[in-house]
C-alpha positions, -999 to +999 in steps of 0.1 A: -135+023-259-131-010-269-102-022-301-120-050-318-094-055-349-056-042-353-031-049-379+004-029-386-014-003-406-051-001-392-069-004-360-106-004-353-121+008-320-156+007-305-167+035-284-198+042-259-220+069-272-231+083-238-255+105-255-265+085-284-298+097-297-330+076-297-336+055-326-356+074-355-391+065-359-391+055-396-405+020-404-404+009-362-435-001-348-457+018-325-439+013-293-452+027-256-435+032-224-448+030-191-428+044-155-425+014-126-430+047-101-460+059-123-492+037-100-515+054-126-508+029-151-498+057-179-482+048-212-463+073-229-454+076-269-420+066-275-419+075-314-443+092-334-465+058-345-477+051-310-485+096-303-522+089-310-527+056-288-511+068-257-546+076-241-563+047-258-539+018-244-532+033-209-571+033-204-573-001-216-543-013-200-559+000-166-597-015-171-580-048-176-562-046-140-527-042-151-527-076-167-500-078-197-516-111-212-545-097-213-536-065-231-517-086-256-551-099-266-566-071-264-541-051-289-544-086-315-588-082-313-590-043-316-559-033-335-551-066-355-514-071-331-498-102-348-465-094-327-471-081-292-436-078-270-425-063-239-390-061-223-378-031-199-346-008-182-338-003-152-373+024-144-395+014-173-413-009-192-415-007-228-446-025-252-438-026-292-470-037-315-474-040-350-513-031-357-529-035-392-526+000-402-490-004-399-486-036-419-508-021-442-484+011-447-457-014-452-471-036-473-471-064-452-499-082-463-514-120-452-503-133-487-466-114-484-458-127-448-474-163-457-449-161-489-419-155-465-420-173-437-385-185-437-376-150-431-403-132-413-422-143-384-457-129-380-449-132-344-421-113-341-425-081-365-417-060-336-389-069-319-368-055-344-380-019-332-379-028-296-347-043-301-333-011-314-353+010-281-339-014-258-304-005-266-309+030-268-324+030-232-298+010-217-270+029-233-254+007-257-254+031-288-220+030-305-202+045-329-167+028-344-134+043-355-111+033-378-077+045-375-044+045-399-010+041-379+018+069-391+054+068-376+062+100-364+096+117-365+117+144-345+140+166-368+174+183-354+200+194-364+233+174-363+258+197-344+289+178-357+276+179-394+254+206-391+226+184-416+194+179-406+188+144-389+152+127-386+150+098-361+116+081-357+102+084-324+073+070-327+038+062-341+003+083-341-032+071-353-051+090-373-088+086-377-098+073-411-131+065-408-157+066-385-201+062-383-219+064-351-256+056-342-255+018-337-276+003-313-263-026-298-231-040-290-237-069-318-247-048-350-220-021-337-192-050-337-207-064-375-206-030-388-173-021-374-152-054-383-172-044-415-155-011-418-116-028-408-124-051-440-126-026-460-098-004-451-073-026-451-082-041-483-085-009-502 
């Protein structure tokens, strides 16, 4: 648990989620995974896009002799892959792919991506998606906590005067706010420094 931002009044804090779920499936790109201990070769679905090119890819992947590059080319001549990227954890190795169909589904056309180049890369439409699976299988999902500082009291009464007497004795913090299911340390820090803004300008 990490505090990124503390004033007198607020604090926010960063924690771990340990058991942070894996990223949903809308909009990502079909991504596959494959176990280093696995000498078959065998590519699993990692979300529901890739499900029905599990068999498909594994088989290619192993007529090709293992050879990434060469899978890359084969995924941009028989699916249309304009972004092909791999990355991996500590016991697997993970391939995202956009394919036409999924362009297609998001309206990505030629003309659209041509328009906006500035902000999209042809290259690189799936690293967004793989950046998101990275994170979540090397455990950085967070979540973020904002807290409000109260002083707290102890009440007695005064033997002498026989009034009740409150003496502060310190200070609690309450939680606020908080959202969970960020993945990665750099969009969970954003969205949290994010969240201190707008508490303590409220």
């Amino acid at each position: 648990m990490e505090t990124l931002k503390e004033n007198d009044n607020f604090r926010v804090r960063l924690v771990n989620d340990e058991s942070g779920e894996k990223p949903y499936d809308e909009g990502a790109v079909p991504i596959l995974s494959r176990e280093f201990r696995d000498y078959r070769g065998r590519f699993e679905a990692v979300n529901a896009q890739a499900e029905d090119l599990e068999e498909v890819i594994t088989d290619a992947f192993n007529r090709l002799n293992r050879d990434s590059d060469v899978l890359a080319r084969y995924l941009r001549i028989f699916y249309g892959a304009y972004s092909v990227m791999e990355d991996s954890s500590d016991n697997c190795a993970y391939l995202a792919f956009d394919t036409a169909a999924w362009r297609t589904e998001h309206e990505l056309t030629d003309e659209y991506l041509d328009a906006h180049t500035d902000v999209l890369d042809r290259k690189t439409l799936a690293q967004g998606s793989l950046n998101e699976v990275m994170a979540w299988a090397n455990g950085e999902v967070y979540g973020y906590i904002v807290e409000k500082k109260f002083q707290t009291f102890t009440r007695y009464i005064d033997p002498v005067t026989g009034l009740e007497v409150r003496d502060e004795d310190g200070e609690e913090w309450i939680e606020s706010d908080s959202c969970w299911g960020f993945y990665g340390y750099d969009v969970a820090k954003e969205a949290a420094e994010e969240a201190f803004e707008a508490a303590t300008t409220d």
